[in-house]
N, CA, C and O atoms as a GROMACS GRO file, in nm:
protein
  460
    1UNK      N    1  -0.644   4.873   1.623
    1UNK     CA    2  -0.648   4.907   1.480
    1UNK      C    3  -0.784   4.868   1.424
    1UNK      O    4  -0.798   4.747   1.409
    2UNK      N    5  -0.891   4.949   1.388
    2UNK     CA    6  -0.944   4.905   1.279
    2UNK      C    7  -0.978   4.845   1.173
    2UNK      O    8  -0.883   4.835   1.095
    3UNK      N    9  -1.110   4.782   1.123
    3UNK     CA   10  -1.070   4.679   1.086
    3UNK      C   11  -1.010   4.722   0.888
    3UNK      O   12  -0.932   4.662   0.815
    4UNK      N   13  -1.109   4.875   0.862
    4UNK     CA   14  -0.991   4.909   0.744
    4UNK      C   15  -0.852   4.912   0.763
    4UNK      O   16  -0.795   4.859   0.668
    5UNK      N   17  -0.760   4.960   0.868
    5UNK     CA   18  -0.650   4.953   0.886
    5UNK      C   19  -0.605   4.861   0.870
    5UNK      O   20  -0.486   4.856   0.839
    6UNK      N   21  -0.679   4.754   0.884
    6UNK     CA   22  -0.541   4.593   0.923
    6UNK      C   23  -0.595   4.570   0.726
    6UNK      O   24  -0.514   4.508   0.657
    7UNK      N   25  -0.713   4.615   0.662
    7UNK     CA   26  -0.692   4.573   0.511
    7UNK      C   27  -0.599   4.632   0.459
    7UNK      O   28  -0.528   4.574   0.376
    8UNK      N   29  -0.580   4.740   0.489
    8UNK     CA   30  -0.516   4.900   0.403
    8UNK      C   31  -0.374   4.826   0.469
    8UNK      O   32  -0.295   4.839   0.377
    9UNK      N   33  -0.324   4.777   0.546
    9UNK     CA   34  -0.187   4.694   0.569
    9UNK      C   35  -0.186   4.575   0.491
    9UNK      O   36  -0.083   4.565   0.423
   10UNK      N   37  -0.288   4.455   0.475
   10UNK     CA   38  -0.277   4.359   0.395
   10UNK      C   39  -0.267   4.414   0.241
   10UNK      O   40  -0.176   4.360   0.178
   11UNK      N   41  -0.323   4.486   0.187
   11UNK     CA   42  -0.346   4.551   0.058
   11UNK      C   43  -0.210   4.601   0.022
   11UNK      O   44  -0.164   4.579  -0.090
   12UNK      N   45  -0.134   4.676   0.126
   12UNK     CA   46  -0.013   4.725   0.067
   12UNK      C   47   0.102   4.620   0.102
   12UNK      O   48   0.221   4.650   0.094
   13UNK      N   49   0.058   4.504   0.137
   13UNK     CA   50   0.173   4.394   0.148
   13UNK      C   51   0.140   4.335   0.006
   13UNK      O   52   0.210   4.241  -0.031
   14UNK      N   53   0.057   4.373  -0.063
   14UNK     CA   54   0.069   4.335  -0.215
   14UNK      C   55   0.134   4.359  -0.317
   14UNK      O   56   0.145   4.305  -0.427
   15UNK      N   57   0.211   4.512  -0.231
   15UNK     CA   58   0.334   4.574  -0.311
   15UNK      C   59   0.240   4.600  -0.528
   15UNK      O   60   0.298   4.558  -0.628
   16UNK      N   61   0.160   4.641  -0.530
   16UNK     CA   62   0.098   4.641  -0.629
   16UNK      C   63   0.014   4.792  -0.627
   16UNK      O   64  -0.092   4.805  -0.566
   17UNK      N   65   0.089   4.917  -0.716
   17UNK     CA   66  -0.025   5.025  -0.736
   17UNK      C   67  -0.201   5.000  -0.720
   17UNK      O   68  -0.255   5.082  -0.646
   18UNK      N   69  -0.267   4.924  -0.765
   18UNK     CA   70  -0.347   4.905  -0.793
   18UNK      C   71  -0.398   4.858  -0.587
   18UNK      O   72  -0.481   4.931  -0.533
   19UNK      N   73  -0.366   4.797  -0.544
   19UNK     CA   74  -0.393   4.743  -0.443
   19UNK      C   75  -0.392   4.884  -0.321
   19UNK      O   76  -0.480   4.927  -0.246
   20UNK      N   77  -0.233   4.931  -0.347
   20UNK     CA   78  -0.249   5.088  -0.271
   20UNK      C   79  -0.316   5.193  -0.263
   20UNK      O   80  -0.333   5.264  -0.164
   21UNK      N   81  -0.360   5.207  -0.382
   21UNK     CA   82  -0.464   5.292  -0.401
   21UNK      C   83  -0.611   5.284  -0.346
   21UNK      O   84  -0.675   5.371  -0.287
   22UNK      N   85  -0.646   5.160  -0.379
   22UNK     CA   86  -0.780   5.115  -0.283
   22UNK      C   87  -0.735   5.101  -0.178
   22UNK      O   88  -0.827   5.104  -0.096
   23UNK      N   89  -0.622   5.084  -0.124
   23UNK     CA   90  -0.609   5.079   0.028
   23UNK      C   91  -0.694   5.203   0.069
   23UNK      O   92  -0.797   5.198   0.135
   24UNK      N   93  -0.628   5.333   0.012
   24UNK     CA   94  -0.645   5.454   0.062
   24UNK      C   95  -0.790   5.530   0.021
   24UNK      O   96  -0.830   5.617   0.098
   25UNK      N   97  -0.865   5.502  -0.091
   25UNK     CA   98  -1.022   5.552  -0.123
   25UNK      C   99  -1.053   5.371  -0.102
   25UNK      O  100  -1.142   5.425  -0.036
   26UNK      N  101  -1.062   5.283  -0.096
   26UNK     CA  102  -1.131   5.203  -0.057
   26UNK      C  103  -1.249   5.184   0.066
   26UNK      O  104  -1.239   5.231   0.180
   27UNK      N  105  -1.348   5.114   0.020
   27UNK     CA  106  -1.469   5.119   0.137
   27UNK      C  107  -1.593   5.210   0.064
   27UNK      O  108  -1.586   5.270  -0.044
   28UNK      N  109  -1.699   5.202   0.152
   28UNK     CA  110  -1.850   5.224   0.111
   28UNK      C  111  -1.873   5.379   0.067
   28UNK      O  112  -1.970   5.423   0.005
   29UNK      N  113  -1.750   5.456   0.119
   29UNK     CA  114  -1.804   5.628   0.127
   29UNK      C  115  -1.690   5.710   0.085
   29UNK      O  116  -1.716   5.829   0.072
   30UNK      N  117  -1.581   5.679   0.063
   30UNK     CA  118  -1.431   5.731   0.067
   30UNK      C  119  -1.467   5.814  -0.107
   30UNK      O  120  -1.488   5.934  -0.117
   31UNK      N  121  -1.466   5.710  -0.238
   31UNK     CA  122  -1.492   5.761  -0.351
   31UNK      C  123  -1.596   5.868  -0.332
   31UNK      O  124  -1.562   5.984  -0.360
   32UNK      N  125  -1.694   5.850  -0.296
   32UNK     CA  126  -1.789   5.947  -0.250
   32UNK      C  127  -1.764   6.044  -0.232
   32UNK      O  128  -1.790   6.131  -0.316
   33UNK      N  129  -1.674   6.084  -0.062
   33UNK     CA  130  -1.667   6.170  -0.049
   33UNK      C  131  -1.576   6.272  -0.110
   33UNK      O  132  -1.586   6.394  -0.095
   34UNK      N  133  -1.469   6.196  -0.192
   34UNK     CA  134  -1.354   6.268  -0.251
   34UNK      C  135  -1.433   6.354  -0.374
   34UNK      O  136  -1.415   6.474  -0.396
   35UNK      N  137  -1.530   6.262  -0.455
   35UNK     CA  138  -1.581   6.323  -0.556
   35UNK      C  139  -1.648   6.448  -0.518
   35UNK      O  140  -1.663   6.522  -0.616
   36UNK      N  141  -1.692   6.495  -0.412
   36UNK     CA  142  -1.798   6.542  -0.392
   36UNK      C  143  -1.714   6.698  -0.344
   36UNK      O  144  -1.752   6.815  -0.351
   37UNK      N  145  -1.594   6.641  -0.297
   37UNK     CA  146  -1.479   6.750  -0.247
   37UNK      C  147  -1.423   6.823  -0.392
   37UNK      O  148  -1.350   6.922  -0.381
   38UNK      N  149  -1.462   6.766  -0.547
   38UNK     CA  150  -1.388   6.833  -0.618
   38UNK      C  151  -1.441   6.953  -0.627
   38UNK      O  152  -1.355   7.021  -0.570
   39UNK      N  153  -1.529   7.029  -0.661
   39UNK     CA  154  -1.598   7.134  -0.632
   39UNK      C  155  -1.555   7.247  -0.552
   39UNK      O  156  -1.570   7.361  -0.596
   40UNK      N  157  -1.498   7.223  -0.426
   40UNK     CA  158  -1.510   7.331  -0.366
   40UNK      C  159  -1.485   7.250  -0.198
   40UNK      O  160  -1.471   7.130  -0.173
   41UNK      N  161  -1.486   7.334  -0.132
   41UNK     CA  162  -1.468   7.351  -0.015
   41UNK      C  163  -1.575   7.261   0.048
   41UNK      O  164  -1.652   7.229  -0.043
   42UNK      N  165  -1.616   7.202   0.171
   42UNK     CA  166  -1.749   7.114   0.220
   42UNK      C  167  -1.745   7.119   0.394
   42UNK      O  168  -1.656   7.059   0.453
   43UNK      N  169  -1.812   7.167   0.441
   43UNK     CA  170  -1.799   7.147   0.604
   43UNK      C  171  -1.877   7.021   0.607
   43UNK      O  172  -1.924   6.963   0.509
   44UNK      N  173  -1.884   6.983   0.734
   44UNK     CA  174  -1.943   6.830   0.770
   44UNK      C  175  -2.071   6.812   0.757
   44UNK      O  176  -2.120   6.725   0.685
   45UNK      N  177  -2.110   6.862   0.799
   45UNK     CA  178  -2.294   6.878   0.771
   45UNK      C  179  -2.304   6.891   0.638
   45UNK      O  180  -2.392   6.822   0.586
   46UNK      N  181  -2.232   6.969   0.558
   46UNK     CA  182  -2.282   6.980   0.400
   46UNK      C  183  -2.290   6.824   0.363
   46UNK      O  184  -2.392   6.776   0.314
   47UNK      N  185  -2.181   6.754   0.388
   47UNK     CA  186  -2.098   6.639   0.324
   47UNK      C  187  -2.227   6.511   0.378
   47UNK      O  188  -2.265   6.412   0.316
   48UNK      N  189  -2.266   6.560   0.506
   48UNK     CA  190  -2.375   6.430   0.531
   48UNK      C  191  -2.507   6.481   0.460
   48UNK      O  192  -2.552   6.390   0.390
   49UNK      N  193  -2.578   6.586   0.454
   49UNK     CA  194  -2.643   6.609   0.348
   49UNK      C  195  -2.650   6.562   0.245
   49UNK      O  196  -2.759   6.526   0.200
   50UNK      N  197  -2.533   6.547   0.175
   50UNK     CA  198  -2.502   6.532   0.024
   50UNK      C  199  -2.534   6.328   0.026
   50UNK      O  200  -2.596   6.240  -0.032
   51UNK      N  201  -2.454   6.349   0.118
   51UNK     CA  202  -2.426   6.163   0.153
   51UNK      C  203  -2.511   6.119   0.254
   51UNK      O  204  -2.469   6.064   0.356
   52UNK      N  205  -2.673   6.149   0.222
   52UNK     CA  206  -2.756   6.097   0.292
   52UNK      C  207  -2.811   5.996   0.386
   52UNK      O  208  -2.894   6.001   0.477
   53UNK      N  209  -2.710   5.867   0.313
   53UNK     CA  210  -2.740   5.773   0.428
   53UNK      C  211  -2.572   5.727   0.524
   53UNK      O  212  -2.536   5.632   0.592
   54UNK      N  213  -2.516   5.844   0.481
   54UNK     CA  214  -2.359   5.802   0.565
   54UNK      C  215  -2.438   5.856   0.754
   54UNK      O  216  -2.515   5.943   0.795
   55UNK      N  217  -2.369   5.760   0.806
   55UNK     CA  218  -2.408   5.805   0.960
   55UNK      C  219  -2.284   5.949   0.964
   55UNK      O  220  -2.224   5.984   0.863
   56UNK      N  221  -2.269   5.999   1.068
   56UNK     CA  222  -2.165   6.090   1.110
   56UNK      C  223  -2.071   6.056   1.200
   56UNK      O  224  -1.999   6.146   1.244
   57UNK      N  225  -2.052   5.893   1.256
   57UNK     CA  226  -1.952   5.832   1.276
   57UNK      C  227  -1.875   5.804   1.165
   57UNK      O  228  -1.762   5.851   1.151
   58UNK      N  229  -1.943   5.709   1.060
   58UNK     CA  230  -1.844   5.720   0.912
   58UNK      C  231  -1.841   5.792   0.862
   58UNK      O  232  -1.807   5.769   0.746
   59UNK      N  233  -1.871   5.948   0.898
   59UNK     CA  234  -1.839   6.013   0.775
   59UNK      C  235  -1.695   6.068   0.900
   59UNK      O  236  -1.578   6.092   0.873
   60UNK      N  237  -1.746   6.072   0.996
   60UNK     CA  238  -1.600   6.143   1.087
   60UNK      C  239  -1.482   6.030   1.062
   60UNK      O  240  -1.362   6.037   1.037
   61UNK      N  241  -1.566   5.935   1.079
   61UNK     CA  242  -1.369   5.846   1.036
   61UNK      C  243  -1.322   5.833   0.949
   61UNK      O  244  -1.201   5.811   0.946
   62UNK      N  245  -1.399   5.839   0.836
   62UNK     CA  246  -1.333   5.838   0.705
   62UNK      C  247  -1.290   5.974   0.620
   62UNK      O  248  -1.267   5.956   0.501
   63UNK      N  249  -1.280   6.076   0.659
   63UNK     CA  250  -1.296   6.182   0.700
   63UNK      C  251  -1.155   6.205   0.746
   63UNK      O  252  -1.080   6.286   0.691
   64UNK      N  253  -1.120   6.125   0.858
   64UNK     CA  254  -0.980   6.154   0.891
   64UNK      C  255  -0.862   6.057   0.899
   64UNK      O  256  -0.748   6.068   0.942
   65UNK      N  257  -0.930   5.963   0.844
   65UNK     CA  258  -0.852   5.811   0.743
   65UNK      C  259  -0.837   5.912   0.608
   65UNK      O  260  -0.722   5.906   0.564
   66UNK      N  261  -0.894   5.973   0.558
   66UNK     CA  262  -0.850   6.056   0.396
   66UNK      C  263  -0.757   6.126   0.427
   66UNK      O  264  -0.654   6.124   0.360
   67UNK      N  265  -0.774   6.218   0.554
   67UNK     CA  266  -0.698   6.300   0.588
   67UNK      C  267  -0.535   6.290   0.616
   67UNK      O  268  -0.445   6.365   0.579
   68UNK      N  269  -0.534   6.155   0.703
   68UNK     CA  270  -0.424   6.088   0.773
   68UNK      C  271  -0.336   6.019   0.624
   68UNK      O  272  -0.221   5.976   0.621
   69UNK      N  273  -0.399   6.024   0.554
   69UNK     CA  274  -0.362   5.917   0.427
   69UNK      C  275  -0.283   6.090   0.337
   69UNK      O  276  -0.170   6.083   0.288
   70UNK      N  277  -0.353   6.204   0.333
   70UNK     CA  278  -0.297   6.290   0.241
   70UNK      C  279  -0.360   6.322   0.173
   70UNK      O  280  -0.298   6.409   0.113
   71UNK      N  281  -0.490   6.310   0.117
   71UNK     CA  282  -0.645   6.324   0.030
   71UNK      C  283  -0.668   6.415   0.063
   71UNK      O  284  -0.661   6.503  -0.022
   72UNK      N  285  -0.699   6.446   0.170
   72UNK     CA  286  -0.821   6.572   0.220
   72UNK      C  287  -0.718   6.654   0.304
   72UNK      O  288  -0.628   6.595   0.363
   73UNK      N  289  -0.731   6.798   0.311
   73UNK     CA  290  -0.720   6.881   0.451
   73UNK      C  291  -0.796   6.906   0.503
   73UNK      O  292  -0.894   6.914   0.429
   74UNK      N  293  -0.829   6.940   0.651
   74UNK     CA  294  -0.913   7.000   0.742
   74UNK      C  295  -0.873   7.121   0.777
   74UNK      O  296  -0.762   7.138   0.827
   75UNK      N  297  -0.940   7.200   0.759
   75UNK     CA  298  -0.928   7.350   0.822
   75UNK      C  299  -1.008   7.370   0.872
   75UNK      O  300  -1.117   7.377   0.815
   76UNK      N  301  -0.989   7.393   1.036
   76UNK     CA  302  -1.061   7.499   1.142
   76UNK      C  303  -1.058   7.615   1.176
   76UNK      O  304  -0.955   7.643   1.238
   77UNK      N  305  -1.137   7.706   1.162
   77UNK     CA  306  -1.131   7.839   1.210
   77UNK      C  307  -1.180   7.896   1.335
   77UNK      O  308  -1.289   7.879   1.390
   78UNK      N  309  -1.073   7.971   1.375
   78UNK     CA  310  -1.094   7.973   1.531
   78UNK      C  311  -1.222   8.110   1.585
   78UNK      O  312  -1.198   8.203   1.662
   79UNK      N  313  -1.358   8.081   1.515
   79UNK     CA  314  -1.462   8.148   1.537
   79UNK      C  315  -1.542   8.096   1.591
   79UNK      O  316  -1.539   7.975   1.613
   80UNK      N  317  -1.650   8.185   1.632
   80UNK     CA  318  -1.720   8.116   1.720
   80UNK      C  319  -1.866   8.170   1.664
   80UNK      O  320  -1.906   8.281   1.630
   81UNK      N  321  -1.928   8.039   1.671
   81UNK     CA  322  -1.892   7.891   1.668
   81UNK      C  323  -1.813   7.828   1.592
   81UNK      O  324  -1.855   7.812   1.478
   82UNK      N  325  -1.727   7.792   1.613
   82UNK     CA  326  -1.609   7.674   1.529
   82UNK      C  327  -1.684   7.670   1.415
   82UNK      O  328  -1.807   7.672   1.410
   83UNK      N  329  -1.599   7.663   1.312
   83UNK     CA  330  -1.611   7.608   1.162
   83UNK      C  331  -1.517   7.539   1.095
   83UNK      O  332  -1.402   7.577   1.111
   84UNK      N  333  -1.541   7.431   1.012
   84UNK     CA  334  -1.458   7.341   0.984
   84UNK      C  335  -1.507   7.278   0.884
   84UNK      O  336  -1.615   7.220   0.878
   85UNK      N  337  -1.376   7.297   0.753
   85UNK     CA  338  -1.400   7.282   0.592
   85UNK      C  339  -1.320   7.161   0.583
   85UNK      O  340  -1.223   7.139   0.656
   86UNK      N  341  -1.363   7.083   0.489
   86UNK     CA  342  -1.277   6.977   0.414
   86UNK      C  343  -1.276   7.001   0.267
   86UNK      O  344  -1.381   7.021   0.205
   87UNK      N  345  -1.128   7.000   0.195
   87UNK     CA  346  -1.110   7.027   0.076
   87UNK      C  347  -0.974   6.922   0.045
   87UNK      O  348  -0.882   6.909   0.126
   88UNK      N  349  -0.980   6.859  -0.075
   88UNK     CA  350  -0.906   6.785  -0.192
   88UNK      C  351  -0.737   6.836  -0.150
   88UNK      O  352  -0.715   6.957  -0.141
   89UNK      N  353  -0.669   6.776  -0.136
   89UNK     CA  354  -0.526   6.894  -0.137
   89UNK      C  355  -0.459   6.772  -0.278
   89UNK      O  356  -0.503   6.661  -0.306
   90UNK      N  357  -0.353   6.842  -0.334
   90UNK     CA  358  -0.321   6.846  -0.419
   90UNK      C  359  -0.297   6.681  -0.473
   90UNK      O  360  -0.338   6.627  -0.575
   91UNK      N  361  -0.225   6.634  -0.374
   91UNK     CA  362  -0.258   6.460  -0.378
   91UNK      C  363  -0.357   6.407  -0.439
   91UNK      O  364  -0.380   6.350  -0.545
   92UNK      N  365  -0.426   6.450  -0.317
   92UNK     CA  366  -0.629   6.430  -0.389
   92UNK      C  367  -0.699   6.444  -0.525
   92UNK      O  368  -0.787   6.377  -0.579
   93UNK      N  369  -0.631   6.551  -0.562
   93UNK     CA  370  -0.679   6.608  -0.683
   93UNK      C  371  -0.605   6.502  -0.790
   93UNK      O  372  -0.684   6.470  -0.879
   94UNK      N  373  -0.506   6.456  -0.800
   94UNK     CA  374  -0.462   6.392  -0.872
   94UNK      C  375  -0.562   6.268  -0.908
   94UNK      O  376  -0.551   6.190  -1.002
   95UNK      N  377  -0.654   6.271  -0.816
   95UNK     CA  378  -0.745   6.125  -0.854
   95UNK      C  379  -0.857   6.226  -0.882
   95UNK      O  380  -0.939   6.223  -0.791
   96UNK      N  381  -0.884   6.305  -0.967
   96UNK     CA  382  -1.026   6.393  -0.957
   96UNK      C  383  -1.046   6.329  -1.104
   96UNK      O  384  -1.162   6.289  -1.117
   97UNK      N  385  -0.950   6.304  -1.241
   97UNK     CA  386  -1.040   6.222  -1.326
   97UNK      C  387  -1.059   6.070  -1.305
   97UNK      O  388  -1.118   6.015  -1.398
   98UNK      N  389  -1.027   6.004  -1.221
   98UNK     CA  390  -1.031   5.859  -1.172
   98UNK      C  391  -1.196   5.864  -1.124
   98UNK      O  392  -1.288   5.791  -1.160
   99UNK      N  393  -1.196   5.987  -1.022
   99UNK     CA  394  -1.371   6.036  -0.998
   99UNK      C  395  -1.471   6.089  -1.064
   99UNK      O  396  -1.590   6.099  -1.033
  100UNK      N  397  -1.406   6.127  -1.170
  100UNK     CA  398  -1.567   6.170  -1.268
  100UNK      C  399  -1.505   6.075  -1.302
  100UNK      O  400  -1.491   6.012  -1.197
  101UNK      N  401  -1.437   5.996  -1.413
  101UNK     CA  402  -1.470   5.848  -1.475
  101UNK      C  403  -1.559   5.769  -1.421
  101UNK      O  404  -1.626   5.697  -1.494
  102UNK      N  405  -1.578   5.768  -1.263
  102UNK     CA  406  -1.646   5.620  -1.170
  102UNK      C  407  -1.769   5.712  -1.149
  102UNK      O  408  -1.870   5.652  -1.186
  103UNK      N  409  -1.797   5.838  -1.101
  103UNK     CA  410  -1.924   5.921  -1.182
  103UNK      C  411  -2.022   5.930  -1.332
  103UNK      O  412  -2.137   5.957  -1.365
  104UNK      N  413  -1.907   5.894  -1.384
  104UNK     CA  414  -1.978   5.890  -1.550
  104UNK      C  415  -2.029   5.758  -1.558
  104UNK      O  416  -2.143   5.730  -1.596
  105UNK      N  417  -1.934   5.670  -1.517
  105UNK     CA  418  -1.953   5.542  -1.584
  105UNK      C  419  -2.123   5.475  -1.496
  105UNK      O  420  -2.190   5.378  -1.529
  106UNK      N  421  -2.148   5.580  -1.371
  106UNK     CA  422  -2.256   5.540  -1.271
  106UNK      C  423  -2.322   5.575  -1.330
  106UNK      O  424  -2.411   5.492  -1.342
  107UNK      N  425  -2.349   5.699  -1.413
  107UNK     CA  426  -2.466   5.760  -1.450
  107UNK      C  427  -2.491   5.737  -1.636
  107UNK      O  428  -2.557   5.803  -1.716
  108UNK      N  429  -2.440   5.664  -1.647
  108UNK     CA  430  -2.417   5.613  -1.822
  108UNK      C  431  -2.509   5.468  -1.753
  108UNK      O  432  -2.627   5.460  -1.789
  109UNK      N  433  -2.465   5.377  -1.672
  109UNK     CA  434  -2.487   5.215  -1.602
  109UNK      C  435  -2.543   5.279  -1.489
  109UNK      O  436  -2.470   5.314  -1.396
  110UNK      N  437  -2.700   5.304  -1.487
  110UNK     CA  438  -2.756   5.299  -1.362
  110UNK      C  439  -2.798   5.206  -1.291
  110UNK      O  440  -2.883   5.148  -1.358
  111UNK      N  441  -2.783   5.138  -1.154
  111UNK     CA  442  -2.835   5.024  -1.077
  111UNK      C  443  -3.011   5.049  -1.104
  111UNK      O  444  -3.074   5.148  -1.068
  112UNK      N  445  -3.056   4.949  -1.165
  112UNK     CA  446  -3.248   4.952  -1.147
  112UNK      C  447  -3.236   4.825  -1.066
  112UNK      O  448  -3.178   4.717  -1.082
  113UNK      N  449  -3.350   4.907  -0.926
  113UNK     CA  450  -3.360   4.829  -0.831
  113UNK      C  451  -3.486   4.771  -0.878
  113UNK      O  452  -3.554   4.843  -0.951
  114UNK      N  453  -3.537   4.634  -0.845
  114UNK     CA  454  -3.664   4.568  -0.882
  114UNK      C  455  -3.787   4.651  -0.804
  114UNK      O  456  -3.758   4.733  -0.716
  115UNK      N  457  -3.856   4.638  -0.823
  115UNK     CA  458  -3.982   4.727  -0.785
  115UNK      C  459  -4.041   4.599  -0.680
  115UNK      O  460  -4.146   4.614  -0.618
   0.00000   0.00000   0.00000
């Protein structure tokens, strides 16, 4: 098990909404990537583009930790070359103003890094 997994188990032994929820978008890239899914459709390469310094190990596991959780679907199409979209499913969407709120509130409170 992973070491999000064994939190995302301590977190929901808290029996507390608030705790479950970060179980499931909790971590460095998860808010990220959900926000970025409201829009539209995203294959993998778009999504590391966008999320410049995510490696493509975290973006593949978290990716299918969203997935496994009910956030995201994956759709593959059986062309060639393979193609493969990630989009919000309806679950997901339910947190889409939770994500522009934590969007707004970033770009209202910007981090200034010291020079």
């Amino acid at each position: 098990m992973s070491k999000l997994r064994k939190t995302y188990e301590q977190m929901v032994s808290c029996n507390c909404g608030t705790a479950n929820t970060l179980a499931v978008i909790g971590g460095k890239w998860k808010i990220m990537i959900m926000y970025h899914l409201i829009d539209g459709k995203k294959r993998f390469n778009e999504l590391l583009r966008i999320l410049n310094s995510i490696t493509p190990h975290t973006l593949s596991k978290d990716l299918k930790e969203l997935e496994k959780d009910g956030l995201i679907e994956k759709r593959t199409y059986e062309i060639i070359p393979p193609r493969t979209e990630y989009s919000l499913t309806d679950k997901g969407r339910e947190l889409e103003g939770v994500l522009v709120a934590i969007n707004n509130f970033g770009e209202k409170y910007p981090i200034k890094l010291n020079d």
